[in-house]
PLY file of the C-alpha trace (Angstrom):
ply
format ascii 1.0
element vertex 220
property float x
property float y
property float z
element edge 219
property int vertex1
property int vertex2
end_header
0.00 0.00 0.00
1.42 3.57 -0.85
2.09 5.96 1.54
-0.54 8.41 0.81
-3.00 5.37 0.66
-2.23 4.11 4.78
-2.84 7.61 5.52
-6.18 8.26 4.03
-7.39 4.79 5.29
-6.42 6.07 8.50
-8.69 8.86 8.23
-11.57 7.61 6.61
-11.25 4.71 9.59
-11.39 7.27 12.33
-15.23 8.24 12.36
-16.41 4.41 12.17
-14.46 2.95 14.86
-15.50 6.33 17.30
-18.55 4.39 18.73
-16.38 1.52 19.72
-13.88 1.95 22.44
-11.94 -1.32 21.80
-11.84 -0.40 18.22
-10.74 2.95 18.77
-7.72 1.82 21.14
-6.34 -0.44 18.54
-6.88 2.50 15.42
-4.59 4.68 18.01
-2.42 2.37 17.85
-1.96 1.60 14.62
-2.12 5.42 13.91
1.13 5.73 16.53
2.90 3.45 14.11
2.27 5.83 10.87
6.04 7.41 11.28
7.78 4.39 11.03
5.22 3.01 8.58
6.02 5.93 5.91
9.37 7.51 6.86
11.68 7.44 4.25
14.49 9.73 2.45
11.99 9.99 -0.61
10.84 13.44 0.31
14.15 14.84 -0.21
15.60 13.62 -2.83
13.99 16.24 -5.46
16.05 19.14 -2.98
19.30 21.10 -3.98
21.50 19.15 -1.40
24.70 20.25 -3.64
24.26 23.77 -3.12
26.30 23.99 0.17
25.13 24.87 3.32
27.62 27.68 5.07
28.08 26.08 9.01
26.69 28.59 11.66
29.19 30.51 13.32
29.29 28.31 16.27
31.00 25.62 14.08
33.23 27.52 12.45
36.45 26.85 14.64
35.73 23.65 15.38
37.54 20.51 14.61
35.07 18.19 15.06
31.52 19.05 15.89
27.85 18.34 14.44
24.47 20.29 13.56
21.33 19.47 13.94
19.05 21.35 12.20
14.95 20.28 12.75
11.98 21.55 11.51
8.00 20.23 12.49
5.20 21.19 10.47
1.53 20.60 10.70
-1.84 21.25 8.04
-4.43 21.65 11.02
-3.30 21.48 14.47
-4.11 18.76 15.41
-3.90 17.72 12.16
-1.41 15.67 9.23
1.63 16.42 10.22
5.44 16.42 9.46
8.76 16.73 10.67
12.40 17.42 8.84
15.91 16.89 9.22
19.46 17.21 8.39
22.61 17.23 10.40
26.38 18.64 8.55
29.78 17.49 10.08
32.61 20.54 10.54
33.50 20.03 7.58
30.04 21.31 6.20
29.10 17.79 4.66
25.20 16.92 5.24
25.76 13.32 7.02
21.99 13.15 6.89
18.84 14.03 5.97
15.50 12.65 7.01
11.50 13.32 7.24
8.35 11.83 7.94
4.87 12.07 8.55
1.96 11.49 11.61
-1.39 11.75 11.41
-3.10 12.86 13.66
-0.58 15.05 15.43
0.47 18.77 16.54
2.77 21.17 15.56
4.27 20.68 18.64
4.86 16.83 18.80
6.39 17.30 15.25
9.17 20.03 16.08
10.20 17.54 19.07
9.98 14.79 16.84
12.60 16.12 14.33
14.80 16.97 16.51
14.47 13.23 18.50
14.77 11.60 14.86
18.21 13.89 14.40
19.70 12.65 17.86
18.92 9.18 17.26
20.34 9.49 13.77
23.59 10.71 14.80
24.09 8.11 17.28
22.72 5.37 14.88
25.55 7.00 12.42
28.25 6.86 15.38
27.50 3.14 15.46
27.57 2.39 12.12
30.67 3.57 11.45
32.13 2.40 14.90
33.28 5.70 15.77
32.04 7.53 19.53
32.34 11.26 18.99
30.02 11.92 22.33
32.25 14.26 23.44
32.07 16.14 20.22
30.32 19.83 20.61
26.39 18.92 19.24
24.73 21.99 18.52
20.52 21.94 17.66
18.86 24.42 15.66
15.06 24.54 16.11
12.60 27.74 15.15
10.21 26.41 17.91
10.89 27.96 21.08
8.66 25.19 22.98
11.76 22.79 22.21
14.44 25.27 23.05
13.32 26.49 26.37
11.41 23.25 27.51
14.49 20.92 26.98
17.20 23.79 28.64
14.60 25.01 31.34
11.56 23.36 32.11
12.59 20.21 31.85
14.81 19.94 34.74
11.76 21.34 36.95
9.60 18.30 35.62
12.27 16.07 36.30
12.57 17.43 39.59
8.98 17.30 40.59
8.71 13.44 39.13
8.28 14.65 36.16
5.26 17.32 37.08
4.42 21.12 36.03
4.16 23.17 39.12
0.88 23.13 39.00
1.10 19.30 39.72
-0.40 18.05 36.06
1.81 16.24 34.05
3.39 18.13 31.09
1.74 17.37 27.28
3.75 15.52 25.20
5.41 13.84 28.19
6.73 10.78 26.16
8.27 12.72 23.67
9.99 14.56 26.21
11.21 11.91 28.66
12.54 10.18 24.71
14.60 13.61 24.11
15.91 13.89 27.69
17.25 10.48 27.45
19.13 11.32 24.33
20.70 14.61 25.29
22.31 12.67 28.36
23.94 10.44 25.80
26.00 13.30 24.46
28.70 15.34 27.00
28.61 18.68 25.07
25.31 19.75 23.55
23.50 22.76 23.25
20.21 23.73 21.88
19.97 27.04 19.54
16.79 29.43 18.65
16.61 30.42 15.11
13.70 32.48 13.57
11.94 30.64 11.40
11.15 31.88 7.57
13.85 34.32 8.10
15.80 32.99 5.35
18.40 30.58 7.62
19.04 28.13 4.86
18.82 24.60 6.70
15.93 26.09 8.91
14.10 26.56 5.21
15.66 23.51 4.05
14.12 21.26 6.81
10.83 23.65 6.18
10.56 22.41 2.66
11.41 19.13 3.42
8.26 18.82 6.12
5.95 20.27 3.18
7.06 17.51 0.20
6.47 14.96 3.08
3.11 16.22 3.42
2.30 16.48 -0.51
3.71 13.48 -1.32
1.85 11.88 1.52
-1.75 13.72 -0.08
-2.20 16.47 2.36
0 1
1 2
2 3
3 4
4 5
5 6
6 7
7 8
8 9
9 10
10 11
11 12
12 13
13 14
14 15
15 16
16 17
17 18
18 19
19 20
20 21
21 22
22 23
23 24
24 25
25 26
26 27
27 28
28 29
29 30
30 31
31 32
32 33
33 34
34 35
35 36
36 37
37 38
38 39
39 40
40 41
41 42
42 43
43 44
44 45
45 46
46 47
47 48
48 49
49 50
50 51
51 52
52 53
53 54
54 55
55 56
56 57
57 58
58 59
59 60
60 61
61 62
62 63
63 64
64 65
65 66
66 67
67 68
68 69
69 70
70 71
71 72
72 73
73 74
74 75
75 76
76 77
77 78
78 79
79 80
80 81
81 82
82 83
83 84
84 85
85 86
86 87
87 88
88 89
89 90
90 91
91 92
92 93
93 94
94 95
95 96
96 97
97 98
98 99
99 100
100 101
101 102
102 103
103 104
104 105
105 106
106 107
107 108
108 109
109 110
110 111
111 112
112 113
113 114
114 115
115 116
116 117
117 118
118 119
119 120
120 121
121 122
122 123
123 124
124 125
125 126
126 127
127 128
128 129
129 130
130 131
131 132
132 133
133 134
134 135
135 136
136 137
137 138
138 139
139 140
140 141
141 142
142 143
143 144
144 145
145 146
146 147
147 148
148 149
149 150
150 151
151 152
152 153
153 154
154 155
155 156
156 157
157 158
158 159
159 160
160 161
161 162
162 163
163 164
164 165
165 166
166 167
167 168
168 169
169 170
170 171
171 172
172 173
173 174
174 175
175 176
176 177
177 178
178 179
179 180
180 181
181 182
182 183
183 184
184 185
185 186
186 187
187 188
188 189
189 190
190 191
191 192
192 193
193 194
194 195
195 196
196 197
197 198
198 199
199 200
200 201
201 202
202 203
203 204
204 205
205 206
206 207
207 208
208 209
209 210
210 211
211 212
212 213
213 214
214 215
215 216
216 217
217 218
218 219
């Protein structure tokens, strides 16, 4: 079944099984799945990738470092959604590049989502070639301030409080985040970056564009 195809039966699924609890628990399911079902390089392999990408000045004297740059993106919110990726070595090589799509899903889960799939992918990469460059400086570019300030300052708070706002509810999205605080304590020098998005940073609209042919392709 094509991509475009799971996610429409998906959708057209949705309003039948609503009357049936059981049903509906196993369509959630199955809908959680939808990422790994469809995720695939395809989306980006009509970009430019060979017009260079200049590294951000935070990379520019280093020897050895990587950058993560993640985008989300969602048609409705909640609503089909998608998130984009690509990470360059020092030397300014893209070592990958990656998107996918959810449905349903937020803007929100999607921006954390990226930048989970661009962790994991690094590592993954690490292992592959049997090299450990944890101690390397990671630095991750995100235009959502919800992933910049919750994973350098709210998270700790959460953590602290057993992983509770101060109000004593439990924060939304709270598997996503528990998934990216266990990957930042794999690495020994990372830091998360704000950029403004559709300012013109090139691998903030790169990862942008990349979110959108996800979500065409996928017939959103």
């Amino acid at each position: 079944m094509k991509k475009s195809d799971v996610l429409k039966t998906l959708k057209k699924l949705r309003p039948v099984f609503d009357q049936f609890p059981e049903g509906l628990e196993a369509l959630d399911k199955l809908e959680s799945l939808t990422p790994d079902l469809i995720e695939s390089d395809k989306p980006t392999k009509n970009l430019d990738w060979n017009s260079g990408f200049a590294l951000p000045d935070e990379m520019r004297e280093q020897t050895s470092a990587y950058a993560i740059f993640a985008d989300g993106a969602c048609r409705g919110n909640p609503g089909p959604g998608a998130w984009g990726v690509m990470i360059q070595d020092a030397k300014g090589e893209v070592i990958l590049k990656a998107s996918g799509v959810d449905v349903p899903t937020t803007n929100n889960k999607m921006e954390l989502e990226g930048v989970i799939r661009g962790l994991n992918g690094l590592i993954e990469k690490w292992i592959e070639e049997g090299t450990s460059d944890s101690l390397s400086p990671v630095f991750v570019y995100s235009d959502s301030k919800y992933v910049t300030e919750g994973i350098s300052s709210w998270v700790s708070g959460w953590k602290n409080r057993g992983w509770k706002k101060a109000d004593g509810k439990e924060p939304e999205n709270i598997l996503l985040w528990k998934e990216l605080d266990r990957l930042v304590s794999r690495f020994e020098n990372i830091k998360f970056l704000w950029v403004k998005g559709h300012a013109g940073h090139p691998q903030n609209e790169m990862c942008d564009r990349m979110c959108n042919l996800a979500l065409d392709e996928a017939g959103f």
